[in-house]
C-alpha positions in Angstrom: 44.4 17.4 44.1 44.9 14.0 46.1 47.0 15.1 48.5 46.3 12.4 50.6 46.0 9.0 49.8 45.5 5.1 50.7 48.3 2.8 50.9 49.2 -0.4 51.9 50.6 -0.2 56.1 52.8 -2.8 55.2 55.0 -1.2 52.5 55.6 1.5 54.8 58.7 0.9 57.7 57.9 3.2 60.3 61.1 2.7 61.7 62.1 5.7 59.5 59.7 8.3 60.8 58.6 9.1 64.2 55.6 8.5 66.0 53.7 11.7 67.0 51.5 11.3 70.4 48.5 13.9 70.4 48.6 16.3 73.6 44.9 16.6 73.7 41.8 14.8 72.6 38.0 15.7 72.1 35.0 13.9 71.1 31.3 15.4 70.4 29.8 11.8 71.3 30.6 9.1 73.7 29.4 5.9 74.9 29.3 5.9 78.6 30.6 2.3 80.5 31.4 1.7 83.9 34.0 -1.0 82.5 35.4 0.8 79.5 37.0 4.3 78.8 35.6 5.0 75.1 36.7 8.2 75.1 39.0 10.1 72.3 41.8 9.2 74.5 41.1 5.2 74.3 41.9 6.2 70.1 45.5 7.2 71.1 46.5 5.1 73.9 48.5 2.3 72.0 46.3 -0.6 72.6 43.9 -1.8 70.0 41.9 -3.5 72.3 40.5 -0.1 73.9 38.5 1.9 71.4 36.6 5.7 71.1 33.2 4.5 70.3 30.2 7.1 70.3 26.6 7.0 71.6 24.5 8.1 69.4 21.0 6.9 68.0 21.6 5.3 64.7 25.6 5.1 63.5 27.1 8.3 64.9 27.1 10.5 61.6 28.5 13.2 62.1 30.5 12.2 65.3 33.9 12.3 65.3 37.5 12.9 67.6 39.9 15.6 67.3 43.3 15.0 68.5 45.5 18.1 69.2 49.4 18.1 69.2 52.2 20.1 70.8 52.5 22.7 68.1 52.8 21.9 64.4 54.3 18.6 62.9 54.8 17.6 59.2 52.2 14.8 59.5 53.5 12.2 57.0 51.3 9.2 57.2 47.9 8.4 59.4 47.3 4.7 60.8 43.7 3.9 61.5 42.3 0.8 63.3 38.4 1.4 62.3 36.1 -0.9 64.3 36.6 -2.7 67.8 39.7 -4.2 67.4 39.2 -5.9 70.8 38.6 -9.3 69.4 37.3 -10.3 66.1 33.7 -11.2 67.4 33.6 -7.7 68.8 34.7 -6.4 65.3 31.7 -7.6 63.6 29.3 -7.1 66.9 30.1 -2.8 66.4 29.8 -0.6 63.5 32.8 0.6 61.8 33.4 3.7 59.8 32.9 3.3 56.1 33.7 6.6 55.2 35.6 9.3 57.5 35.7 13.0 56.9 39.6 13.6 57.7 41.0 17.0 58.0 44.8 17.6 59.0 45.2 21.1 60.1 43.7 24.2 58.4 44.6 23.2 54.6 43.4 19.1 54.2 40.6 18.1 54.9 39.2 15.3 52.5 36.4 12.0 53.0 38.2 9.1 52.4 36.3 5.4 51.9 37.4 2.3 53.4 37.1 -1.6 52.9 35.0 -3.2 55.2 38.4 -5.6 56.5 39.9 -5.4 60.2 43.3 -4.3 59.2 45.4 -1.4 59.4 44.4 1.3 56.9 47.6 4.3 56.0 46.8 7.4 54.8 49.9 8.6 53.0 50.7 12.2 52.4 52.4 13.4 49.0 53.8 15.9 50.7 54.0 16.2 54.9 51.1 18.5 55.8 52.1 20.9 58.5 49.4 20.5 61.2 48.9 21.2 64.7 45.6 18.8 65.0 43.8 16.0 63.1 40.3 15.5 63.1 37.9 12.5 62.0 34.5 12.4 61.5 31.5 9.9 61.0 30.6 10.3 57.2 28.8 7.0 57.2 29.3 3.0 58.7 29.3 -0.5 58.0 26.9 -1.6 60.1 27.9 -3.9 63.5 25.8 -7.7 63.3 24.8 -7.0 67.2 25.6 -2.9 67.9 25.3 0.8 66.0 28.5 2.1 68.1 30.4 2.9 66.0 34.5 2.4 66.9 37.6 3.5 66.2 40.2 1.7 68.1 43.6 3.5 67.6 45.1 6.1 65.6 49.0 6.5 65.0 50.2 10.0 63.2 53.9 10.1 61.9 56.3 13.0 60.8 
């Protein structure tokens, strides 16, 4: 069943639902920098211009963030910024992820494809998923013009 699907961010109004912030994050791969944090945190601090971004050889398959919350939430729509969103140069220089293996909680987990087009993706849920974490992981990338980090720059989750 699609209990999860894209939609467009700008039919939703967000005013309506309320913006969840994740107590905890994780990563299994991250680029090191003496400049930047491109930890899971930098995914979930509200500013597009930092981003998670792993350090692997060749696009990061596999790699992914898991964001933990403060108990269980009816998770009604997920708001991805794939790429560097730090400017649009820095967009096309990194790797972004084409396809994401996204579970919310114990009971969803599904791979979702994306465009290739800086701009915010929803996920929209049919019905809110009760969920104490969200994960996402690397199923496979556009590939950057100069880089093979791959980036995520913010995630929003709202109940």
């Amino acid at each position: 069943e699609e209990y999860f699907k894209l939609v467009s961010a700008e039919d939703v109004d967000f005013s309506k639902y309320k913006k969840i912030q994740p107590t905890s994050t994780e990563e299994n791969s991250v680029k090191q920098s003496d400049s930047y944090d491109y930890s899971a945190k930098s995914a979930i601090d509200g500013d597009t211009a930092s981003s998670w971004q792993e350090n692997e050889d060749g696009s990061g398959e596999g790699k992914g963030i898991k964001l933990t919350l403060d108990g269980n939430h009816k998770i009604r729509y997920i708001v991805l910024y794939l790429g560097n969103w730090r400017s649009d140069e820095l967009w096309d220089y990194n790797s972004r992820p084409k396809e994401l293996t996204i579970q919310v909680g114990e009971t969803q987990k599904k791979d979702v494809k994306f465009s290739d087009e800086k701009k915010k993706f929803c996920l929209s849920f049919d019905e809110p998923v009760d969920a104490s974490f969200v994960s996402l992981y690397i199923k496979s990338v556009y590939e950057g013009s100069r880089w093979q980090d791959t980036c995520i720059s913010e995630i929003e989750l709202y109940e």
